[in-house]
C-alpha positions, -999 to 999 in steps of 0.1 A, spaced: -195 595 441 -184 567 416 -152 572 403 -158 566 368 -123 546 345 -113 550 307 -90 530 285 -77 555 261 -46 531 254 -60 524 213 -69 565 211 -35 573 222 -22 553 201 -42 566 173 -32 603 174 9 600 188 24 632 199 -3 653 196 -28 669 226 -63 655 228 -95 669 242 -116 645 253 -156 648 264 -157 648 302 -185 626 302 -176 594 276 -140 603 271 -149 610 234 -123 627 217 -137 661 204 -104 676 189 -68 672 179 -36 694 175 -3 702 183 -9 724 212 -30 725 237 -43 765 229 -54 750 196 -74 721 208 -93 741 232 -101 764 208 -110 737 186 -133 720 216 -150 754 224 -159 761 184 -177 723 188 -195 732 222 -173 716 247 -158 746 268 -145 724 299 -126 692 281 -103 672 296 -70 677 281 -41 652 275 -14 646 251 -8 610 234 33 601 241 49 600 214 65 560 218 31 543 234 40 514 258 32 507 290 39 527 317 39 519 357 35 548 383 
């Protein structure tokens, strides 16, 4: 199985402190809110009901793990 990569680094920056649900396949982003409750519900009302969930930090840089 191919392990498949994303740069989300312009998206993040796009919506800052705020959770994102993203299409598993295309890392599209299919909603936006301030918890992640809300953007579920938001992704399930648009026919997503598995997204992958994240939240945007709230200073973007660049961080090493």
């Amino acid at each position: 199985m191919k392990i498949k990569t994303y740069d989300l680094s312009k998206t993040l920056k796009k919506y800052s402190n705020e959770w994102i649900a993203l299409k598993p396949e295309g890392g599209k982003v299919v909603a936006v809110g301030k918890s992640p409750k809300q953007v579920l519900d938001q992704s399930k009302k648009k026919g997503v009901d598995h997204p992958v969930l994240t939240r945007a930090p709230k200073d973007y840089g660049t961080y090493i793990l």
